[in-house]
MARMI-212290 format. One record per residue (C-alpha): residue in one letter; x, y, z; residue number from 0. Coordinates in Angstrom, 1 decimal. Layout:
# residues N
 pamar     px     py     pz vexmar
     A      X      Y      Z    NUM
...
# end
This chain:
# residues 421
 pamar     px     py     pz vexmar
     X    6.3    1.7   24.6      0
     X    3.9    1.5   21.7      1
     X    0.3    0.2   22.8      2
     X   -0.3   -2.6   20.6      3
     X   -4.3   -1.5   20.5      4
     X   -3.6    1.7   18.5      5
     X   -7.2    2.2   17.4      6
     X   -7.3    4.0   21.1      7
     X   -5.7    6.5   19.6      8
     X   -8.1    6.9   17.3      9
     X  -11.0    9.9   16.6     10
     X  -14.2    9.3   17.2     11
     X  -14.4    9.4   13.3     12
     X  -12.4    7.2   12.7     13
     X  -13.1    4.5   15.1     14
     X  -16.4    4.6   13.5     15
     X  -15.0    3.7    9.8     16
     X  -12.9    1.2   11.4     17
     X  -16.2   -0.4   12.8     18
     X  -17.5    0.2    9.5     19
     X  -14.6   -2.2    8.1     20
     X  -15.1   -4.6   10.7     21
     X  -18.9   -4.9   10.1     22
     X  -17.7   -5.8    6.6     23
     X  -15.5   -8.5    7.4     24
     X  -17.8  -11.8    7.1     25
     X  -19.8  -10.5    4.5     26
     X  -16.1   -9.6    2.0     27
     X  -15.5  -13.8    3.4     28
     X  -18.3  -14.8    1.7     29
     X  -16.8  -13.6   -1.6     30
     X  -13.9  -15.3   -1.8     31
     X  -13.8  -17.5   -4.1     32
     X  -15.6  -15.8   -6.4     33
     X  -13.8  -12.9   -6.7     34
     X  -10.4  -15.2   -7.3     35
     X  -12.8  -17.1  -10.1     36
     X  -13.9  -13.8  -12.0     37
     X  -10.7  -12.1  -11.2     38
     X  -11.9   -9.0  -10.2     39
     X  -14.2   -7.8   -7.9     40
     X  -18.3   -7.5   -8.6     41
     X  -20.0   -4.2   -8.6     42
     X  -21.9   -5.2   -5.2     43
     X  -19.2   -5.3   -3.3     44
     X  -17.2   -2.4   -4.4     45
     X  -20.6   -0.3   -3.5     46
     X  -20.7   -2.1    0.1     47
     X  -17.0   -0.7    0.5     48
     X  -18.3    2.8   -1.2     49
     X  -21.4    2.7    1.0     50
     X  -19.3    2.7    4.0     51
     X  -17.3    5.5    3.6     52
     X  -14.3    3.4    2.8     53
     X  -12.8    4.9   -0.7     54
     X  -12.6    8.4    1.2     55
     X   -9.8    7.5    3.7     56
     X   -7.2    9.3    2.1     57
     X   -9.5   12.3    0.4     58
     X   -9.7   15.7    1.8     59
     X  -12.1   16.7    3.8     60
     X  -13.0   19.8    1.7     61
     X  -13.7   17.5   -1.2     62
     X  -15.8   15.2    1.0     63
     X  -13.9   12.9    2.4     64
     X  -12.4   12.1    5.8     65
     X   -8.6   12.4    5.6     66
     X   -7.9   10.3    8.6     67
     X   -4.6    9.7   10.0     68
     X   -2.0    7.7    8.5     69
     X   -2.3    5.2   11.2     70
     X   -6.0    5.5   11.3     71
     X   -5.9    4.6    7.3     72
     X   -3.5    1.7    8.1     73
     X   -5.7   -0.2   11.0     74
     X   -8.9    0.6    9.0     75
     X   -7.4   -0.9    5.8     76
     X   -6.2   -4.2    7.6     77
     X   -9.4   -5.1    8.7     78
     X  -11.3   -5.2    5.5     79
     X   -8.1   -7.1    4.4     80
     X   -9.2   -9.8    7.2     81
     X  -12.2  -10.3    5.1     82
     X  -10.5  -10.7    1.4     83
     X   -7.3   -9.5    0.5     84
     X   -7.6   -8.6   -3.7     85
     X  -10.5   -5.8   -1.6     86
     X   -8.1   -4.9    1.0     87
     X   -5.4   -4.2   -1.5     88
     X   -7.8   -2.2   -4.1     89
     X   -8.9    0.1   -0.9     90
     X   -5.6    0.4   -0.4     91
     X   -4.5    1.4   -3.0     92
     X   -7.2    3.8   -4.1     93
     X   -7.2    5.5   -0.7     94
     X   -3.5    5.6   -0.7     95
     X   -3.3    7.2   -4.4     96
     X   -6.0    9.6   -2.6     97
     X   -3.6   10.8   -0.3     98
     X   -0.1   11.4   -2.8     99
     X   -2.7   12.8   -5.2    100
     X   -3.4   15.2   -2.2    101
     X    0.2   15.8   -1.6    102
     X    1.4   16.2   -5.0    103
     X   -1.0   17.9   -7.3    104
     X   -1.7   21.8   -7.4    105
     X   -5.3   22.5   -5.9    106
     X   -6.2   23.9   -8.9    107
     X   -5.7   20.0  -10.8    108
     X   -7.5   18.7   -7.4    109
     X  -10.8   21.0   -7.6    110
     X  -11.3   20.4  -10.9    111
     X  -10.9   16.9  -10.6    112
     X  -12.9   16.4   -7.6    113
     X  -15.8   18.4   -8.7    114
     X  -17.9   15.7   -9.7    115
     X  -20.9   13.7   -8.4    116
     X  -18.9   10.1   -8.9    117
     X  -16.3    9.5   -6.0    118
     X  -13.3    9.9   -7.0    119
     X  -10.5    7.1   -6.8    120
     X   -7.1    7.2   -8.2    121
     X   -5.3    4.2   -9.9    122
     X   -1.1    4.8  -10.0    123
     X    1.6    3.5  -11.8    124
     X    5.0    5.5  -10.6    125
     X    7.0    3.9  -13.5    126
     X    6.1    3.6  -17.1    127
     X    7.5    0.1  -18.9    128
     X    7.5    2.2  -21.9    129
     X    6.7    5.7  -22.3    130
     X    7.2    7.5  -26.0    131
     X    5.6   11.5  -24.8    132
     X    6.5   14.1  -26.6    133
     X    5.8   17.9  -25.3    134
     X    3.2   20.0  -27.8    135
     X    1.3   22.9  -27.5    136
     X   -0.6   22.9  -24.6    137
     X    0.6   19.9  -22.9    138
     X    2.2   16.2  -23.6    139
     X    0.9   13.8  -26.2    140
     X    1.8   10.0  -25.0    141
     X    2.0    8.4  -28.5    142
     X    3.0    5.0  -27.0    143
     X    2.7    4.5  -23.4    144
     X    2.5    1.2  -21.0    145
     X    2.1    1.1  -17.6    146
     X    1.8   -2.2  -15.1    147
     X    0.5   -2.8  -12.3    148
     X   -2.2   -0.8  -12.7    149
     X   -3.9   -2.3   -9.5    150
     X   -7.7   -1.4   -8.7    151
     X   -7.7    0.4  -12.1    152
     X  -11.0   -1.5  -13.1    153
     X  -12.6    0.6  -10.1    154
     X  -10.9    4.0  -10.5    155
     X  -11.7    7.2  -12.1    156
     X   -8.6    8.5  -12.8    157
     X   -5.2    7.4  -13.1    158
     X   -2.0    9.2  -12.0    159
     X    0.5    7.9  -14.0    160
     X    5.0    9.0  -14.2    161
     X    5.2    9.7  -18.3    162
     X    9.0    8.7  -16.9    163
     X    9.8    5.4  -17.9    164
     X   12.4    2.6  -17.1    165
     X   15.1    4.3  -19.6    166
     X   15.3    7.2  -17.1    167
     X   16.4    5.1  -14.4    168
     X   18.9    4.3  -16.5    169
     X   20.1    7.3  -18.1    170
     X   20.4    8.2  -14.0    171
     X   17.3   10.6  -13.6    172
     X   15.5    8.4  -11.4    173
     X   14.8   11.0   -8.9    174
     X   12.1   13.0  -11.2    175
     X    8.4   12.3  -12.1    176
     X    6.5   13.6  -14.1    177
     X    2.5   12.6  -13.0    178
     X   -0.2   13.0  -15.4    179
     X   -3.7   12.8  -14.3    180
     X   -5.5   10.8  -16.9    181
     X   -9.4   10.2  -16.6    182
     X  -10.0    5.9  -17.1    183
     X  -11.9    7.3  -20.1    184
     X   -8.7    7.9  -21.9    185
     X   -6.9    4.8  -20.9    186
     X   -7.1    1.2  -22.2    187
     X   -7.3   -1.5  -19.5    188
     X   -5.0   -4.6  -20.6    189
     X   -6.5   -7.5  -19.2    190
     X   -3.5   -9.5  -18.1    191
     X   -3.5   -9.5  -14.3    192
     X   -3.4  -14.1  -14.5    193
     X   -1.7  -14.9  -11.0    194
     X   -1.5  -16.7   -8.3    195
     X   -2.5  -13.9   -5.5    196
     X   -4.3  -11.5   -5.4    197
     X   -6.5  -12.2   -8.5    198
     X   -9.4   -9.9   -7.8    199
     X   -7.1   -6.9   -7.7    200
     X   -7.0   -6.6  -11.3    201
     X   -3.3   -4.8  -11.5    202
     X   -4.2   -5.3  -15.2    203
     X   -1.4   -3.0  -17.3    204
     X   -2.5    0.2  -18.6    205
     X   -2.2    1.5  -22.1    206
     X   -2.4    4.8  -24.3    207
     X   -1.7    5.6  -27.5    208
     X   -2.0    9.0  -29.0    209
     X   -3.9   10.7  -26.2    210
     X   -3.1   14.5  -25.0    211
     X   -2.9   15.6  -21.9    212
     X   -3.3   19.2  -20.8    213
     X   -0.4   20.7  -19.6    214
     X   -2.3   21.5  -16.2    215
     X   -2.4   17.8  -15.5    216
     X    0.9   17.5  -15.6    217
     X    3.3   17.6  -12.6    218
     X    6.9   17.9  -12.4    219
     X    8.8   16.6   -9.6    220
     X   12.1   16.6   -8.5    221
     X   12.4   13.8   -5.7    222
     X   16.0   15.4   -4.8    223
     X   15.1   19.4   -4.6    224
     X   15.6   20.5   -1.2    225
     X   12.2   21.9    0.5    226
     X   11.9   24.1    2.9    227
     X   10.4   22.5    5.5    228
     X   10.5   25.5    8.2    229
     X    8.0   27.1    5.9    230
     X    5.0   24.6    5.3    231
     X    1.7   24.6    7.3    232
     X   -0.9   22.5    8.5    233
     X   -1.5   19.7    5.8    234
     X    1.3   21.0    3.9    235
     X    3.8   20.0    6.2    236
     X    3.2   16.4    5.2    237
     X    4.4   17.2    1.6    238
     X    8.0   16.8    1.8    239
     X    7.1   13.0    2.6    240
     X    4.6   11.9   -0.1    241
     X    7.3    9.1   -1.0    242
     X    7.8    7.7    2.7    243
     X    4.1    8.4    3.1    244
     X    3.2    6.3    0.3    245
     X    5.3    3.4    1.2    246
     X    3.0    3.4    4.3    247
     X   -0.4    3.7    2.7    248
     X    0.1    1.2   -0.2    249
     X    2.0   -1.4    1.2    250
     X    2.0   -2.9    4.5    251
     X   -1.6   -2.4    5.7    252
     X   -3.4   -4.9    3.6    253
     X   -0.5   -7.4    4.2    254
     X   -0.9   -7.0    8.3    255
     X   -4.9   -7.7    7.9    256
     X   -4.0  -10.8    6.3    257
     X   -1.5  -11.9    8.6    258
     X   -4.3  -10.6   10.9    259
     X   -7.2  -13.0    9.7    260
     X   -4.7  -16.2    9.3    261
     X   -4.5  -16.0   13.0    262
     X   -8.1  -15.6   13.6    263
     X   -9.5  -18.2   11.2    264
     X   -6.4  -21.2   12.5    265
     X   -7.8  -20.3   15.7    266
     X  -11.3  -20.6   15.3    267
     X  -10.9  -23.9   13.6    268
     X   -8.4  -25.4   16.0    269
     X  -10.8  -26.6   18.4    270
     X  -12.4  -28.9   16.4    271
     X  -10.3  -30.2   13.7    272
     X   -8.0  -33.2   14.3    273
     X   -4.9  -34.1   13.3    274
     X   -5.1  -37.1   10.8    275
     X   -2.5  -40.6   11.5    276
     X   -2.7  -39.6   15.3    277
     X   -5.0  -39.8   18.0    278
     X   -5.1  -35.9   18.7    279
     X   -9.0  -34.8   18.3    280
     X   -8.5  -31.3   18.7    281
     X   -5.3  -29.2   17.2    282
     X   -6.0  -26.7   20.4    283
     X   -5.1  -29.6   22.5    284
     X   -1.7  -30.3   21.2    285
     X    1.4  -28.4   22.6    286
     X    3.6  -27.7   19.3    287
     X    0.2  -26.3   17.9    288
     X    0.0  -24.0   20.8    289
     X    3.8  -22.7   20.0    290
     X    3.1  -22.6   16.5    291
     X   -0.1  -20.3   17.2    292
     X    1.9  -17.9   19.7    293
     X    4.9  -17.7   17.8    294
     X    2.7  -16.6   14.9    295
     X    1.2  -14.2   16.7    296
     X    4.2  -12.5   18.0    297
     X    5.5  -12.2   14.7    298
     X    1.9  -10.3   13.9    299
     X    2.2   -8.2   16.5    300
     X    6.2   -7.7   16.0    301
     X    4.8   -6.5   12.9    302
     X    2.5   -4.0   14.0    303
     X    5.2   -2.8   16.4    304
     X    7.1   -1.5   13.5    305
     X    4.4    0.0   11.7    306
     X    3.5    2.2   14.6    307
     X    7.4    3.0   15.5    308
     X    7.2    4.2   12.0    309
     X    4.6    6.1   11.7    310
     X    5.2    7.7   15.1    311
     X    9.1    8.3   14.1    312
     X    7.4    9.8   10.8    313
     X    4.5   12.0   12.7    314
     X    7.5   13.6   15.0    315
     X    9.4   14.9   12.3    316
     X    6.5   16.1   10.4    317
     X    5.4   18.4   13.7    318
     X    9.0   19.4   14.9    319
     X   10.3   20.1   11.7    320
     X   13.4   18.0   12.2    321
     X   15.3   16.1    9.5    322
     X   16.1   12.4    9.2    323
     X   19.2   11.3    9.6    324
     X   19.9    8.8    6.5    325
     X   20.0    5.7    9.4    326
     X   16.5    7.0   10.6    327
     X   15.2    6.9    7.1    328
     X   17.0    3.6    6.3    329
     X   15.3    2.3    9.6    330
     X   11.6    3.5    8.5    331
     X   11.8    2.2    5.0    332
     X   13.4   -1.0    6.7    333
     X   10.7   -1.5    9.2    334
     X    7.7   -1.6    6.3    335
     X    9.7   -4.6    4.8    336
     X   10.8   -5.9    7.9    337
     X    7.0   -5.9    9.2    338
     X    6.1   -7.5    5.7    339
     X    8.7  -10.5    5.9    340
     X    7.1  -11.2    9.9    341
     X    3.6  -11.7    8.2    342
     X    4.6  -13.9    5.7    343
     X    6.3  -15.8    7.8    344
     X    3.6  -16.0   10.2    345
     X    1.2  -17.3    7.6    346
     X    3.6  -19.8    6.2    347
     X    3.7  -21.4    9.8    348
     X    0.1  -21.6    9.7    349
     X    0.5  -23.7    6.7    350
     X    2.4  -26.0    7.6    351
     X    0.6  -26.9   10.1    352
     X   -2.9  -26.9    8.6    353
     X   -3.1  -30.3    6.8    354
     X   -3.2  -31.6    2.8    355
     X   -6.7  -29.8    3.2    356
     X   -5.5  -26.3    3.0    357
     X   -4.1  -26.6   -0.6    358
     X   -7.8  -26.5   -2.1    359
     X   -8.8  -22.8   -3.8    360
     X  -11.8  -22.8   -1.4    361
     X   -9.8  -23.4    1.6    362
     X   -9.9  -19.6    3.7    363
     X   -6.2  -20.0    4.5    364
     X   -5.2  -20.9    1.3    365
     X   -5.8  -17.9   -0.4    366
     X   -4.6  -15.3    2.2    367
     X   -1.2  -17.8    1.9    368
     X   -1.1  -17.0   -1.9    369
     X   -2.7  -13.2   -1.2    370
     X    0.2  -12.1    1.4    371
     X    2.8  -14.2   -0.5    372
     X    1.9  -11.9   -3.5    373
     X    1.5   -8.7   -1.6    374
     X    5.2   -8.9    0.7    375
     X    6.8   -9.2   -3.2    376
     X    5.7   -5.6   -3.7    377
     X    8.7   -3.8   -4.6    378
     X    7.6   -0.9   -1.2    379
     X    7.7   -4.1    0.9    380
     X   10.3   -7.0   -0.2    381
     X   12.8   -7.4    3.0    382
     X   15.4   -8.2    0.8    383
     X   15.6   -4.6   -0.3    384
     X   14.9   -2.7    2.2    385
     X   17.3   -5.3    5.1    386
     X   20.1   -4.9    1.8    387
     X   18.9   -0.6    2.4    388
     X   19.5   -0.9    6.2    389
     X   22.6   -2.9    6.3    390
     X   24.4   -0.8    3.3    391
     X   23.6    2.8    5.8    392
     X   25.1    0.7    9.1    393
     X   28.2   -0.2    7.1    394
     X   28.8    3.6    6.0    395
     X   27.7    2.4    2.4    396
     X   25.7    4.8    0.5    397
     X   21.9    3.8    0.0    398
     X   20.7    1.9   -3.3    399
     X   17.4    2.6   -2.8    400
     X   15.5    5.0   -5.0    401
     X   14.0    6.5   -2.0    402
     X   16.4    7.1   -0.2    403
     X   18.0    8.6   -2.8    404
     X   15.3   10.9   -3.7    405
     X   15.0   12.2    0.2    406
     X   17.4   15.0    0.2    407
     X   14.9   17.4    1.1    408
     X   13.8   15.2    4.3    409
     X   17.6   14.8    5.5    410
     X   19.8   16.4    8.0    411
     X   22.4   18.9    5.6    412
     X   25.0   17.3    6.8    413
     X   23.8   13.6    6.1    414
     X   23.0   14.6    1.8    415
     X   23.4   12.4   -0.3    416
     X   26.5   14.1   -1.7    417
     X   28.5   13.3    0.9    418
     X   27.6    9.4    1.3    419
     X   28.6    8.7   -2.3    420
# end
């Protein structure tokens, strides 16, 4: 059985960034509102996140960073979530982009790019609205290109960006990407990132017109080519899972440290707040409070349950070498979803049992209700898509997830997607 205290597993490393994060926590709840009024988030407290080592999760350790453990990246992440969810989501994303750039780029793109003073941080956008790129000498020249959501983009250095766009999917060559590594130099920040949640991420849309991009920085992948698994080493071994990977490392783990804080901040209010029209002093006190409470709680930690079946399910087929079965991938994309829908859920409870008080902007609550409500409509973590995913694979139905569809070089020969369709 997975022990719900995974940050026993843990290096000594990274126990200490995960102390770092928690160490942040009441100071990122001081800027709260604030960062939902200015819609991003001020210099200060990006270089409090820096200062802690907290951008370098995902970066390799030969470029100075600390390339913890995907589990170690998700439990460090969902703490500084507990403490605002726009910074949770930006570190996540950044230190997840880290990590596929790690995965995906040649290490001739990656030492030149990470030879700088400035820590580096990666923006991404895996799908261009509109991409008109046409192939010169020497490289690509994007003449018209538009990319959203370009989330943390505002604090990034560099942008990996598909020169792909929507009429790919639809001409049915979803399963390749080209990523380009653009500097922020070269890109033009749209600011139109007005929402509801998760205002001080600044997914503002990304545009670039007439800009060349050298050849080098240019990758072409084909989601669907078969890998040879039986021949990748160390680090390399974790290749042939950059898309699974990053479902893991930019989706669920800011969403868990908001479920995470809801359930920490009710509770350390329940004592002393009453419940108005009745004659209960103390919401603590009352018994359909205390169900509320636990119930939310389970769902939490159902939550984390799948997170770490996942990531163990993923970590054993990344040492053995064995192949998914198309169920077992269903099932891990499933449980990311799954794990988001339990959060929500949790938090909405919360809600409802929090007063007319909780709708104010300043109210703690309020805003990881309209943070996580934003985050679990992610397209990695909607549970419509990925329950619809799971439910198609138990039926014998082939997958109609992108994914999935792009993981023949993860799945058992006998289980291609060929032979499903």
């Amino acid at each position: 059985m997975v022990h719900l205290m995974t940050n026993k597993k843990l290096t000594a490393m990274e126990q200490q960034l995960l102390e770092n994060a928690t160490e942040l926590v009441p100071y990122l709840q001081q800027f709260g509102r604030r960062i939902d009024e200015e819609r991003h988030i001020p210099d200060e407290v990006i270089k409090k996140v820096s200062d802690a080592g907290l951008f370098k999760l995902g970066t390799l350790k030969k470029y100075g960073g600390y390339e913890v453990s995907i589990r170690a990246m998700v439990e460090i992440i969902s703490e500084v979530a507990k403490g605002n969810g726009s910074v949770g989501w930006v570190v996540q994303i950044i230190n997840g982009n880290n990590y596929t750039a790690s995965l995906s780029l040649p290490t001739e793109v990656l030492n030149t790019v990470f030879n700088q003073q400035e820590e580096v941080r990666f923006c991404s956008v895996l799908q261009a609205r509109k991409a008109d790129v046409k192939k010169v000498e020497g490289g690509y020249l994007v003449e018209n290109g538009f990319w959203g959501f370009g989330s943390g983009s505002k604090h990034a250095t560099h942008a990996l960006l598909n020169l792909n766009d929507i009429r790919t999917i639809q001409q049915g060559k979803a399963m390749q990407m080209k990523l380009a590594v653009v500097p922020m130099n070269d890109i033009k920040i749209v600011d139109d990132w007005y929402t509801m949640s998760l205002k001080g991420s600044a997914s503002n849309s990304l545009e670039m017109k007439n800009v060349f991009i050298p050849e080098k920085y240019v990758t072409v992948q084909d989601m669907s080519q078969i890998i040879s698994i039986e021949n990748l080493e160390g680090r390399d071994k974790y290749r042939p899972y950059v898309q699974v990977i990053t479902s893991i490392t930019t989706g669920i783990s800011a969403i868990l440290g908001l479920a995470r804080g809801a359930i920490e901040y009710f509770v350390e209010k329940a004592p002393n707040k009453p419940i108005t029209m009745t004659v209960h002093t103390s919401q603590a006190e009352v018994g359909h409070i205390q169900y509320k409470v636990g119930l939310a709680a389970m769902k939490v930690e159902s939550a984390h349950l799948h997170i770490s079946r996942t990531i163990n399910n993923l970590e054993n087929k990344v040492q053995t070498g064995e192949k998914f079965s198309i169920k077992e991938l269903a099932q891990l994309q499933t449980d990311m979803t799954y794990a988001s829908m339990l959060c929500w859920e949790a938090v909405d409870m919360l809600m409802a049992e929090s007063g007319g008080g909780v709708i104010a902007d300043s109210n703690r609550l309020s805003q990881i209700f309209r943070d996580i409500r934003g985050g679990s409509n992610h397209a990695l973590t909607t549970a419509s898509t990925g329950l619809e995913l799971y439910g198609r694979v138990l039926m014998g139905l082939p997958p109609q997830h992108i994914m999935t569809l792009g993981a023949a070089s993860i799945l058992k020969k006998d289980e291609l997607i060929g032979n499903h369709s």
